[in-house]
C-alpha positions as CSV (number, residue, x, y, z in Angstrom):
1,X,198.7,226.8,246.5
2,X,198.0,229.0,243.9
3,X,200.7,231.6,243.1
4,X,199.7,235.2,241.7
5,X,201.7,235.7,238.9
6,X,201.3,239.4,238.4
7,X,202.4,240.1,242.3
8,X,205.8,237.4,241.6
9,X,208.8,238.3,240.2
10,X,209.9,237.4,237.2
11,X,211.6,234.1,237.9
12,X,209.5,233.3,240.9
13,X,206.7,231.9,238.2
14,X,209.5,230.2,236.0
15,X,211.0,228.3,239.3
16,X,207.3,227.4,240.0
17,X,206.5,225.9,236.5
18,X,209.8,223.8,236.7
19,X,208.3,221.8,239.6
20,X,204.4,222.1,238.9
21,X,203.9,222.0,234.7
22,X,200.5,223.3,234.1
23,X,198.7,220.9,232.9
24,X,195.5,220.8,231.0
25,X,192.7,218.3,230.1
26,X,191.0,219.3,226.9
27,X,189.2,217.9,224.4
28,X,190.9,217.4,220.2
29,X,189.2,220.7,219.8
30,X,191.1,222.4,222.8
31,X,188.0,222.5,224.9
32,X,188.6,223.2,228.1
33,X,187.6,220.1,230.5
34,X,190.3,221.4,233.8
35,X,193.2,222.0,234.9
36,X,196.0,222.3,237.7
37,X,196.6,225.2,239.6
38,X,199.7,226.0,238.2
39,X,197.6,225.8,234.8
40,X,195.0,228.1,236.2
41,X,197.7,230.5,237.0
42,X,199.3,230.5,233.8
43,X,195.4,231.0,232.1
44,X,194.9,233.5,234.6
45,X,198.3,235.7,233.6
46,X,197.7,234.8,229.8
47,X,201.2,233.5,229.6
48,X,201.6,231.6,226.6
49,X,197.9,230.0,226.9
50,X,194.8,232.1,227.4
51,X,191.0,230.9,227.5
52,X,188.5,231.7,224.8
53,X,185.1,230.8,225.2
54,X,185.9,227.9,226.9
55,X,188.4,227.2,224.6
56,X,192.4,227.0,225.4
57,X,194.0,229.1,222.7
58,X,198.0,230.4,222.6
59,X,198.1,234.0,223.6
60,X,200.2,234.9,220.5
61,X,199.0,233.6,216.9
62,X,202.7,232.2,216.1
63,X,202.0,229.7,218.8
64,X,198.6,228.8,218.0
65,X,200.1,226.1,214.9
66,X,202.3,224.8,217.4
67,X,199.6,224.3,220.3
68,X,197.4,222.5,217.3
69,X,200.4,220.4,216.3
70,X,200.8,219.6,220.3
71,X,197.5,218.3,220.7
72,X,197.5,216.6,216.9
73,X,200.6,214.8,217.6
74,X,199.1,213.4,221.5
75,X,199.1,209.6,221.4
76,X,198.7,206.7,224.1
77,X,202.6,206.8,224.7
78,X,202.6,210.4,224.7
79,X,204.3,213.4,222.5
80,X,207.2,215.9,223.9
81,X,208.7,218.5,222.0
82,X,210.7,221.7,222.7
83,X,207.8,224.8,221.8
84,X,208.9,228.7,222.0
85,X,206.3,230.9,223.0
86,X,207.1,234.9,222.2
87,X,205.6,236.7,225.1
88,X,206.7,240.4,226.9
89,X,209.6,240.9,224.5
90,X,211.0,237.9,225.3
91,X,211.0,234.5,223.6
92,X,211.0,231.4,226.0
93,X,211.7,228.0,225.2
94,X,208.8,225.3,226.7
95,X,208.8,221.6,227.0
96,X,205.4,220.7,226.0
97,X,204.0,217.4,226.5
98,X,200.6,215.6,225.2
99,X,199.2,212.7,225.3
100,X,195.9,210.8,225.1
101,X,194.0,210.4,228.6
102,X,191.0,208.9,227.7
103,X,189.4,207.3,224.3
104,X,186.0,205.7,224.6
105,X,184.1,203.4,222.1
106,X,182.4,206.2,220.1
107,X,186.1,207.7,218.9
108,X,185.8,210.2,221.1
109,X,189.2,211.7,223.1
110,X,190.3,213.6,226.1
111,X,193.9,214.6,225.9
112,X,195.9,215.9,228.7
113,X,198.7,218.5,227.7
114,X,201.2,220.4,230.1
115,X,203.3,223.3,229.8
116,X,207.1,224.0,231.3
117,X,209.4,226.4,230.9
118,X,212.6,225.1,229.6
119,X,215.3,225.9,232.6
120,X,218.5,224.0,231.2
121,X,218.0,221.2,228.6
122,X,220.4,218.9,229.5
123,X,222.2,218.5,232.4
124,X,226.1,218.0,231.0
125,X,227.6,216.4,227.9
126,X,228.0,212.8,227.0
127,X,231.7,213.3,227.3
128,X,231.3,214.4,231.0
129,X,229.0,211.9,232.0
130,X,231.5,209.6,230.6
131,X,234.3,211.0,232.8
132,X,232.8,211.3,235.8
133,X,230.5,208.1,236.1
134,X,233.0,205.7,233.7
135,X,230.1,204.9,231.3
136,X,230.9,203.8,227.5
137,X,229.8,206.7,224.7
138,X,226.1,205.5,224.4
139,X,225.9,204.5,227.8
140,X,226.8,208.5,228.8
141,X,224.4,209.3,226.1
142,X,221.1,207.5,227.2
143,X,222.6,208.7,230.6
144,X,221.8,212.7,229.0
145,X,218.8,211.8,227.7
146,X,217.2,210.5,230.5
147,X,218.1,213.1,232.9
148,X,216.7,215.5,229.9
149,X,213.4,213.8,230.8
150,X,213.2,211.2,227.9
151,X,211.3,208.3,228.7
152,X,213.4,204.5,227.2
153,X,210.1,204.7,224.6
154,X,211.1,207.7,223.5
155,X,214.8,207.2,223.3
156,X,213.9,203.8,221.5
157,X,211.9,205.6,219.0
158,X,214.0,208.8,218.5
159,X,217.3,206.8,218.0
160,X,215.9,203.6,216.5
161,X,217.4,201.6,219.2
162,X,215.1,198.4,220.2
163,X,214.2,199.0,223.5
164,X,215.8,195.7,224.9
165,X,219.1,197.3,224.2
166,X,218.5,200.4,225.9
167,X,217.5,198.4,229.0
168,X,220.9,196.7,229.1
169,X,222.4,200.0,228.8
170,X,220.8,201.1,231.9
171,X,221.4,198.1,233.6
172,X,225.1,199.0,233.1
173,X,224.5,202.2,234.1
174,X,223.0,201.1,237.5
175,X,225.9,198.7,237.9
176,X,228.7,200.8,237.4
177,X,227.2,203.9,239.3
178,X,225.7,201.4,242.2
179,X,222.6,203.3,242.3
180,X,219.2,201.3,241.4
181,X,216.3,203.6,240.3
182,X,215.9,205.9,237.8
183,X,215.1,208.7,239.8
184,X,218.0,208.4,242.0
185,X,220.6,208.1,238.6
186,X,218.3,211.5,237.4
187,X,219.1,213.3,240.4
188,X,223.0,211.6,240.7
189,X,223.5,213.6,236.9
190,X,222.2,216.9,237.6
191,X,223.5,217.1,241.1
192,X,227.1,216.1,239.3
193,X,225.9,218.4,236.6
194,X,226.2,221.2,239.2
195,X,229.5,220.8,240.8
């Protein structure tokens, strides 16, 4: 399905993004290889991103270090950060994510890259999830992070945590909640995060 940004209203493409990132597969130089359909749209509307001779390029030139930095920074585990893109007056916060797709024997990369809008970053404080779900203080906080959308990797890297421990965390997490998969615990926060 491919939405028509210019005939939606002004959330209507935000709530879309949310659930469908666009997402790009480009080469180190930002060459355009494809892209989703909600990445199509988002080229199409010139919102944030635009295409240039075949080229992805950011739509305004204070975004065009961070898109570089975006695509510098992809690796095999992958690269998140929080981007804002000034656009129509407004300035919107994105959650932009890269990493490496493919690398062949030649050096050679293909990098895939998507683009969200950031609704809400996290879904409540430690001190809530503490309260509600009876976790200890860095239980409730890997508990925020991971409904923020931070892989364990990333967690591990970011706090300097070996990941082992993080694991056990979760595992405490699962037992004192009752719930099993990640998914389920994700959705368990933010639905408590709306009540």
């Amino acid at each position: 399905m491919v939405i028509d940004l210019r005939e939606a209203k002004d959330t209507e493409w935000l709530n879309r993004l949310s659930v469908d990132p666009a997402q790009y597969i480009v080469t180190p130089q930002l060459g355009l290889l494809g892209a989703n359909m909600s990445g199509e749209a988002l080229l199409r509307q010139e919102r944030c991103v635009k295409l240039v001779d075949g080229q992805v390029r950011a739509v305004k030139r204070a975004f065009e270090p961070l898109l570089n930095e975006l695509i510098g920074s992809a690796s095999q585990k992958g690269y998140r950060t929080i981007m804002r893109c000034p656009e129509d007056g407004a300035d919107l916060k994105w959650v932009a994510s890269s990493r490496i797709l493919l690398r062949t024997k030649d050096g050679s990369q293909t990098i895939l890259f998507a683009l969200r809008p950031l609704i809400k970053s996290e879904p409540m404080s430690g001190a809530d999830a503490m309260s509600l779900f009876g976790l200890t203080p860095a239980e409730a906080r890997l508990a925020v992070e991971m409904a923020a959308g931070h892989s364990l990797a990333e967690i591990s890297d970011k706090r300097g945590t070996h990941i082992s421990t993080l694991r056990a965390q979760l595992r405490s997490i699962y037992q004192k909640t009752g719930i099993s998969k990640q998914s389920e615990f994700v959705s368990a926060i933010w639905r408590a995060s709306a009540i």
